[in-house]
C-alpha distance (Angstrom), angle and dihedral (degrees) to the residues before:
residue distance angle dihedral
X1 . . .
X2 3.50 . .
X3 4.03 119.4 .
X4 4.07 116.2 -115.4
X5 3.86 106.4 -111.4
X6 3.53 111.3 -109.7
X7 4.12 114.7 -122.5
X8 4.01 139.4 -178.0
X9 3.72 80.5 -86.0
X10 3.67 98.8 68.8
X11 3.70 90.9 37.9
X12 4.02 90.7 55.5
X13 4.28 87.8 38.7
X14 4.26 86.6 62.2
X15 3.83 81.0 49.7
X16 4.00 101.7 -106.5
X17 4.14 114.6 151.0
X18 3.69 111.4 -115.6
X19 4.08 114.2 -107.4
X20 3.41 145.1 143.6
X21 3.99 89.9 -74.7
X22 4.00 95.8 63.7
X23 3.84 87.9 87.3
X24 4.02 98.0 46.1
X25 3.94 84.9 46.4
X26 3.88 90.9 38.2
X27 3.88 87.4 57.1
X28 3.62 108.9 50.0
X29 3.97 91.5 34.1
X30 4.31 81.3 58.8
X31 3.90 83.1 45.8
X32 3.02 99.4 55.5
X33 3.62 105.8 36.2
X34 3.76 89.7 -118.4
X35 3.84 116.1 179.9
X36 4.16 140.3 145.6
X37 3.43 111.8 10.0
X38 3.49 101.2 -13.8
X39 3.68 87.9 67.6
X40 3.67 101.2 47.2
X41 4.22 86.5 47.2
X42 4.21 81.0 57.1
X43 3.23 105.1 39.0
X44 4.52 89.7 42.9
X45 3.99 81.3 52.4
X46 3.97 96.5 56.9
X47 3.69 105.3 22.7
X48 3.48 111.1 120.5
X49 4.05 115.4 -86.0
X50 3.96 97.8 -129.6
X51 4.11 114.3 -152.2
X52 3.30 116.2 -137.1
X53 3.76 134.5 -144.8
X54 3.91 113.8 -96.8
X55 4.00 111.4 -105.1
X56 3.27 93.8 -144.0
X57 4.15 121.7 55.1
X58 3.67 105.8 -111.4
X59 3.96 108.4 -111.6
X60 3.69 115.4 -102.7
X61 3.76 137.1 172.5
X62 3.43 128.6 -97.6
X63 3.77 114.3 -149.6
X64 3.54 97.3 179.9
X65 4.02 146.1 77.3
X66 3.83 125.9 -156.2
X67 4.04 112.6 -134.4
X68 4.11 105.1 167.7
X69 3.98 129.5 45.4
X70 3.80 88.1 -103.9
X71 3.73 94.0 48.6
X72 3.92 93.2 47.4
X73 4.14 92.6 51.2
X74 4.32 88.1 46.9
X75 3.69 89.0 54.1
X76 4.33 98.2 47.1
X77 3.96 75.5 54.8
X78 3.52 105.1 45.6
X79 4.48 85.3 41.8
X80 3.64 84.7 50.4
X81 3.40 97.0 45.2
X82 4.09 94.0 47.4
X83 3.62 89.0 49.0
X84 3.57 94.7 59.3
X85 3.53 91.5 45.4
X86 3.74 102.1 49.7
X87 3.90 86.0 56.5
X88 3.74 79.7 83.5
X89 3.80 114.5 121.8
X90 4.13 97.9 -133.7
X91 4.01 96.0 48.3
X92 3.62 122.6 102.4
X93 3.85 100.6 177.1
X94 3.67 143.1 -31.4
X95 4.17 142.2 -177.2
X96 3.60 133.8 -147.4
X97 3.95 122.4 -134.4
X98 3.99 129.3 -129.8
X99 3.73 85.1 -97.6
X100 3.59 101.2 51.8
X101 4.17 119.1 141.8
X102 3.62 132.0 156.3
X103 3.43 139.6 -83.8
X104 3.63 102.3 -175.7
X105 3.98 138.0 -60.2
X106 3.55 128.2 -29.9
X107 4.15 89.0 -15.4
X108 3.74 131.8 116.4
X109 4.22 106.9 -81.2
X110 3.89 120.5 -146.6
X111 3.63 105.9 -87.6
X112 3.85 90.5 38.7
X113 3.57 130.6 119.8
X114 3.83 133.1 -166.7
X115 3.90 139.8 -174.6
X116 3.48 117.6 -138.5
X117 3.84 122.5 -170.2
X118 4.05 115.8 -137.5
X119 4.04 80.3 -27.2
X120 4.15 130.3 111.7
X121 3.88 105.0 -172.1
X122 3.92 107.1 -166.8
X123 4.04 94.2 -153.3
X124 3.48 90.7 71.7
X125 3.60 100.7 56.9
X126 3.95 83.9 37.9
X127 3.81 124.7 -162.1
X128 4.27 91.0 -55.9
X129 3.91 90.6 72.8
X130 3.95 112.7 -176.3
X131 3.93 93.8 10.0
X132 3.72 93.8 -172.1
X133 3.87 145.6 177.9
X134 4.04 129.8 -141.6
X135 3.34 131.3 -177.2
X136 4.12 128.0 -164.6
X137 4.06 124.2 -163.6
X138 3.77 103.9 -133.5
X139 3.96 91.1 179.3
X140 3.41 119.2 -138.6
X141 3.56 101.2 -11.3
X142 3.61 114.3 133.7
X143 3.55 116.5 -115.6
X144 3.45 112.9 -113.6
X145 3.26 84.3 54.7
X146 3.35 93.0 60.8
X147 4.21 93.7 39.9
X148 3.69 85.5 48.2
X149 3.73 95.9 51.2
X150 3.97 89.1 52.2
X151 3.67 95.3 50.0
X152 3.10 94.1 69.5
X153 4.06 104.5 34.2
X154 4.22 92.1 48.8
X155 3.66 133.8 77.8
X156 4.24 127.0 -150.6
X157 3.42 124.7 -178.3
X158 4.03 149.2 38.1
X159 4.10 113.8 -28.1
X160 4.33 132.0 29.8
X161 3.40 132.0 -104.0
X162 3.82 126.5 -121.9
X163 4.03 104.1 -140.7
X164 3.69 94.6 69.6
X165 3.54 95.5 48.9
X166 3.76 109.9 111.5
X167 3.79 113.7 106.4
X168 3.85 124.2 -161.4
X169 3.68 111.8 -101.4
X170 3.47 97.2 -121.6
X171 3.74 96.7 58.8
X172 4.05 88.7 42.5
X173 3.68 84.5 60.1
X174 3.76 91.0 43.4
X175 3.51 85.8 63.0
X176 3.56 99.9 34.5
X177 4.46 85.9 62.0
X178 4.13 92.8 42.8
X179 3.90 106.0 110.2
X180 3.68 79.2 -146.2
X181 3.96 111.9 37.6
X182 4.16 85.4 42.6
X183 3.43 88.5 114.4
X184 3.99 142.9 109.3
X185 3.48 91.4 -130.2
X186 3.93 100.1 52.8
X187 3.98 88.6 48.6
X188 3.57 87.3 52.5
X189 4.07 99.8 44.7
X190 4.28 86.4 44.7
X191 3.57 82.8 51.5
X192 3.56 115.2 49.4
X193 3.77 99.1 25.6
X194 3.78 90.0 51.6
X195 4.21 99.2 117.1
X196 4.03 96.0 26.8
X197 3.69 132.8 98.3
X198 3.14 113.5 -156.4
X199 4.37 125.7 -131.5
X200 3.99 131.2 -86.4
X201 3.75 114.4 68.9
X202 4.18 95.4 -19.9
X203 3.88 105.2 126.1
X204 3.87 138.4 178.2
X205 3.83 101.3 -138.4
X206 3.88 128.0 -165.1
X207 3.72 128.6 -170.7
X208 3.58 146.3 124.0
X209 3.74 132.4 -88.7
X210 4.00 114.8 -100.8
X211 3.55 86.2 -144.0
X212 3.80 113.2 41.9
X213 3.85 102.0 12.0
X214 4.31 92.5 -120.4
X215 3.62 118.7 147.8
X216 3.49 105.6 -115.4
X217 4.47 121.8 -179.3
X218 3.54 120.2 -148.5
X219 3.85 125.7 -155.3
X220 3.65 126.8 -159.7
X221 3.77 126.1 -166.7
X222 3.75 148.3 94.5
X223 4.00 145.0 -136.8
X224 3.56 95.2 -45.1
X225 3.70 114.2 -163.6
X226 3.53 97.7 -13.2
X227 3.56 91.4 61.9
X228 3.44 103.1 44.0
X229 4.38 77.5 49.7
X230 3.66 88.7 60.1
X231 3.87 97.9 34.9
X232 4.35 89.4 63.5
X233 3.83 86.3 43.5
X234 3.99 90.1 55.9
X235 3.90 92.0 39.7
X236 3.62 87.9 55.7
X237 3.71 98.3 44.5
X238 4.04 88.9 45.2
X239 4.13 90.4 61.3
X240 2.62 85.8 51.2
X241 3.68 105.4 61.4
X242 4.08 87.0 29.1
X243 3.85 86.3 65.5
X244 3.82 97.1 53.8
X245 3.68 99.2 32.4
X246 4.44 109.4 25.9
X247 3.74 102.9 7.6
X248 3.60 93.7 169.3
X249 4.24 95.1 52.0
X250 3.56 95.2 103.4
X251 3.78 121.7 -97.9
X252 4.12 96.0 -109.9
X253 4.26 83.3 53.2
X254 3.70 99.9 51.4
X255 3.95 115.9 132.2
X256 3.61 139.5 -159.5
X257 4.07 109.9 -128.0
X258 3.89 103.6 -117.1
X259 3.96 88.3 -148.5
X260 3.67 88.0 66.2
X261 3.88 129.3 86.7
X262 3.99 82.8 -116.4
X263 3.91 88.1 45.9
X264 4.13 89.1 51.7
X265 4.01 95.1 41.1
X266 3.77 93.3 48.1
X267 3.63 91.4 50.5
X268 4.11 90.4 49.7
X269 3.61 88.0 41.9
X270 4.06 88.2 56.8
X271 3.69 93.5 47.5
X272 4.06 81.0 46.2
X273 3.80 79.5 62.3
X274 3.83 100.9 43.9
X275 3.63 89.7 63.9
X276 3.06 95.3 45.1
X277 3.55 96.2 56.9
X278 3.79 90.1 47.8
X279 3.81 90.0 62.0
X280 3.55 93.4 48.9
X281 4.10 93.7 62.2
X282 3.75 88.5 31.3
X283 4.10 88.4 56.7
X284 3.77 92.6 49.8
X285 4.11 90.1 46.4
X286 4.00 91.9 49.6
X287 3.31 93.4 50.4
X288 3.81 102.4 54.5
X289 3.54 94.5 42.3
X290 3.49 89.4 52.8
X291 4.38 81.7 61.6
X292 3.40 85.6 72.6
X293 4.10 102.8 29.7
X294 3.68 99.2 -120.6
X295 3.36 145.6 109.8
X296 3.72 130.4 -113.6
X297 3.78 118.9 -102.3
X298 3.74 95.1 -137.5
X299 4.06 142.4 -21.7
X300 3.16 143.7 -172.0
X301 4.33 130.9 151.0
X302 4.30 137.0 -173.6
X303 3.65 139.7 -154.6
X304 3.31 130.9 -118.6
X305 3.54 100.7 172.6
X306 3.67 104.9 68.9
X307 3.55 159.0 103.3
X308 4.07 116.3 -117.8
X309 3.61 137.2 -162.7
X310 3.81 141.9 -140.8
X311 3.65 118.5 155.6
X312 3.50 111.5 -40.1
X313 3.76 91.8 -26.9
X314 3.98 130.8 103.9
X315 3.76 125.2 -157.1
X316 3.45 114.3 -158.4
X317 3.93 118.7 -152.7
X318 3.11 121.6 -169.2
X319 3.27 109.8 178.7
X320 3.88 95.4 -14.1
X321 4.22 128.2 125.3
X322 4.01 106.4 -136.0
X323 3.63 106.7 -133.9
X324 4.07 83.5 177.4
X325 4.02 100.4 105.5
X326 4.14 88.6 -151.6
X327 3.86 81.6 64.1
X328 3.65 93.6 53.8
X329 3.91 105.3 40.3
X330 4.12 91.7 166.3
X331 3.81 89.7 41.9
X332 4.45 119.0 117.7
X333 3.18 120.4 -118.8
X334 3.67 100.3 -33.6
X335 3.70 87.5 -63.0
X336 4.01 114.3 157.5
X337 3.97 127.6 -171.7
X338 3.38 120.0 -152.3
X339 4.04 124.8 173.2
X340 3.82 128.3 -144.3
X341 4.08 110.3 -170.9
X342 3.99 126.0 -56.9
X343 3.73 90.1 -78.7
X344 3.46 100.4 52.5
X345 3.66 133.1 65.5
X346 3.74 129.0 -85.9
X347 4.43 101.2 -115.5
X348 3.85 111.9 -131.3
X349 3.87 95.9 -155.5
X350 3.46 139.2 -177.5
X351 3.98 130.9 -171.4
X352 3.78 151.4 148.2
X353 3.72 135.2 -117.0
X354 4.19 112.4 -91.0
X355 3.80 129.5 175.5
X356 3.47 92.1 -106.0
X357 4.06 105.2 40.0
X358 4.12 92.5 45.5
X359 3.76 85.2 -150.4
X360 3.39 100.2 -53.7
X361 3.91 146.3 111.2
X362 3.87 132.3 -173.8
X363 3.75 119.1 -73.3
X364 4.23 95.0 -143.2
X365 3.27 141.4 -39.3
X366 3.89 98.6 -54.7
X367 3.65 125.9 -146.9
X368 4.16 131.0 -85.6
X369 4.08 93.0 -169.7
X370 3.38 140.5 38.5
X371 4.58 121.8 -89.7
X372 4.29 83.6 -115.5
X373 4.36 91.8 33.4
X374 3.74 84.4 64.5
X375 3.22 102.1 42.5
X376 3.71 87.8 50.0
X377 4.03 86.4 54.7
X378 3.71 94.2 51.7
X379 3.78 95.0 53.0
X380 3.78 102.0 109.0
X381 3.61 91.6 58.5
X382 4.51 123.6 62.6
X383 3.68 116.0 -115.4
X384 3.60 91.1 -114.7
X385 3.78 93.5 58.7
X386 3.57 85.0 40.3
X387 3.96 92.9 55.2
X388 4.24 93.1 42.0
X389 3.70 90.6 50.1
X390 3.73 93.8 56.5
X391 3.66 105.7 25.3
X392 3.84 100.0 55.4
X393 3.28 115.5 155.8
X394 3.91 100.2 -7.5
X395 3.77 122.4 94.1
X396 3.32 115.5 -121.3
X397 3.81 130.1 176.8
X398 3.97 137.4 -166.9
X399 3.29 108.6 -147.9
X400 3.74 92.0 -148.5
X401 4.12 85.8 49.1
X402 3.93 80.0 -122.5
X403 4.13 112.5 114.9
X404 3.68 117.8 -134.1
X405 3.66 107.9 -156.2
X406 4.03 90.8 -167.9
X407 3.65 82.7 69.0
X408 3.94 103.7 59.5
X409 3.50 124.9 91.0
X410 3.80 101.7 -94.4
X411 3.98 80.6 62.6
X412 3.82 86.8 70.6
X413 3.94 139.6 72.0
X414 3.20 111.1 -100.4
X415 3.56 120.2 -66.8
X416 3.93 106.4 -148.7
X417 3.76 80.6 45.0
X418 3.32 104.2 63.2
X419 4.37 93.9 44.7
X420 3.78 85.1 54.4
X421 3.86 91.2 55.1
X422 3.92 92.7 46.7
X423 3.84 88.3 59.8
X424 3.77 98.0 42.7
X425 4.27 90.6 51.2
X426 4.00 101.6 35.1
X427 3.30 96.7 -107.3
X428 4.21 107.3 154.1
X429 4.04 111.9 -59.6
X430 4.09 115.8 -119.0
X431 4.09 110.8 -103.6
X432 3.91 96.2 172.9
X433 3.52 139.0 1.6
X434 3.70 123.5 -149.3
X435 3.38 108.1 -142.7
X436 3.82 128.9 -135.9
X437 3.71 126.7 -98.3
X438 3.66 101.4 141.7
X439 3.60 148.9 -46.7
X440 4.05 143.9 -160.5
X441 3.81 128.4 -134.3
X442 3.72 135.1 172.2
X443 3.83 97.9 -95.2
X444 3.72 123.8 -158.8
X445 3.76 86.4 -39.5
X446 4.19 93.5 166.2
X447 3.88 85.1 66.0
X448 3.83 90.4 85.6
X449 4.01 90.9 33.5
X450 3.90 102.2 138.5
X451 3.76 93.5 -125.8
X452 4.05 84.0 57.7
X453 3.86 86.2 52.8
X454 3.40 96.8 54.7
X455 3.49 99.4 44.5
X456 3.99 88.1 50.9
């Protein structure tokens, strides 16, 4: 008599979850003429092994002390939030920073790191991979000069631009090899973003050194569109995995295995990135010293919007400055920048690895409130006397000649707060300051977005 052929059916009958190894199992068990308890034994043997989410929250560190009503709400958020997080079955610790906020539930928050064993998780580097800060000594150039020079060299806001568009031919190729840059529309976004820096809290700062008077300019931005191309492709690729190997991590915490050919490409792919990146504030640095025909007297920038490796582990900041030099291999001197708000200065830092700052310090000052919850606080007052209240004596420029009041310094934790918390948890001591003169940012650019103009 001939044997009934075993389908997904029977497989999801004996209570096995469907995946892409019922039809490997499905074939030999048909092969073989598998049936009873023969088949369960086989099928128990190379069923997948599913990981599941810790329990328990992983302990982390928390690097930071609430002082104000706001402050002490923001930080049951960002606990609960870490909590949730740390439940997830590839982290081995974490810390928060003294300018820690939210970004939604049970996901990394800004100022928030996590350790991931064998394990890159694309949500917590988010869609603003390799957010980054430079800074170039122009000397003793005065500056305005310097501000002036920028104006007119940088671009803020929605869209590209075409006359900065020429990559080098290595990093075209680069992309051109990446199983997940291969594309027409990554070339395109590396290409005609290349020299732009997007909206939201990016900035082109100017000031002078604390310590030796030079002008020095500050840029702050990440990967633009082709990062937040290659962030979708390594969500996608992560649910994938998360649904064969950890279906019950959460969606937002889903990870790519690094000991996979996925796992190794992704990794490439956000080194492709990195460089990328680097050009970017490079290209805008170039090109205003060349306004005045010089070279710059020194250089040097960080991330602190990235994923870093030692070993076979990854640690995730988002929103965190490495002071670790094996996480900055092209760094100087062990020299870190770290920005406050347009009317504070720009930290020069230095600091060592401890058990409880994993090699990392804040990236700013952080936020307390919500973008809209501040606007909502500021709405007896105009945005003009908004803007001259908090902007006296510095000039500062929207590049879209719109203010954005969620981007002034009242928007931000506060400042003095934030140093003092550095020194009291290890976290990199100050060895300059550039101070403020003035600074550019994108502004409420969408205000003048032709679908707004039509509607009005």
């Amino acid at each position: 008599m001939k044997s009934k052929k075993i389908t997904g059916k029977d497989l999801i009958a004996l209570g096995f979850k469907q995946g892409k190894w019922f039809k490997t199992a499905m074939d030999y068990a048909n092969e073989n003429r598998l049936a009873g308890d023969e088949l369960r034994d086989y099928l128990d043997t190379v069923s997948p092994k599913f990981i599941e989410p810790h329990q328990i929250p992983v302990p982390f560190y928390k690097n930071i002390e609430a002082e104000t009503p706001e402050e002490i709400i923001n930080l049951r958020s960002v606990i609960y939030g870490m909590e949730k997080l740390m439940k997830t079955p590839t982290l081995l610790g974490g810390a928060i920073m003294p300018d820690a906020c939210p970004t939604g539930s049970e996901q990394i928050p800004v100022g928030g790191v996590a350790i991931a064993k064998n394990a890159i998780h694309p949500s917590m580097h988010s869609a603003d991979i390799c957010c980054s800060v430079m800074m170039t000594n122009f000397g003793q150039i005065s500056p305005k000069a310097v501000l002036d020079a920028a104006h007119s060299i940088t671009h803020f806001g929605g869209g590209g631009r075409a006359e900065f568009s020429t990559l080098p031919r290595v990093l075209e190729a680069q992309i051109a090899e990446n199983q997940f840059l291969n594309n027409p529309k990554s070339l395109y976004l590396a290409r005609f973003h290349l020299a732009t820096q997007g909206d939201g809290n990016h900035f082109l700062f100017v000031g002078r050194s604390n310590k030796t008077g030079e002008t020095m300019m500050v840029t702050h931005h990440g990967s633009r569109g082709l990062g937040a191309f290659l962030y979708l492709q390594g969500m996608k690729v992560a649910e994938e995995f998360r649904k064969e190997i950890s279906p019950m991590t959460l969606a937002r915490n889903a990870w790519i295995p690094y000991d996979t050919k996925e796992g190794k490409s992704y990794w490439e792919a956000l080194q492709i990135i990195r460089a990328w990146t680097k050009l970017n504030h490079e290209t805008l640095h170039e090109a205003t010293l060349e306004k005045f025909k010089i070279d710059g007297v020194d250089r040097f920038w960080n991330e602190h919007n990235f994923v870093f490796k030692k070993d076979d582990l990854f640690y995730h900041a988002k929103g965190a400055t490495p002071l670790d030099n094996d996480f900055v291999p092209d760094g100087k001197d062990g020299l870190r920048l770290i920005p406050l708000n347009m009317s504070e200065p720009v930290l020069i830092v230095k600091g060592v690895t401890t058990t409880n700052n994993l090699g990392f310090a804040p990236h700013g000052a952080g936020r307390n409130i919500s973008r809209s919850q501040h606007k909502k606080n500021k709405a007896d007052k105009t945005i003009k006397q908004i803007f001259q209240e908090e902007t006296k004596d510095l000039d500062i420029r929207f590049f879209s000649g719109h203010i954005d009041i969620a981007e002034l310094p009242s928007a931000y934790k506060n400042a003095q707060t934030v140093k003092a918390q550095m020194k009291t948890f290890g976290l990199g001591e100050v060895v300059d300051e550039i101070m403020p003169y003035g600074c550019i940012m994108a502004g409420d650019w969408q205000a003048d977005a032709p679908w707004k103009k039509k509607k009005r």
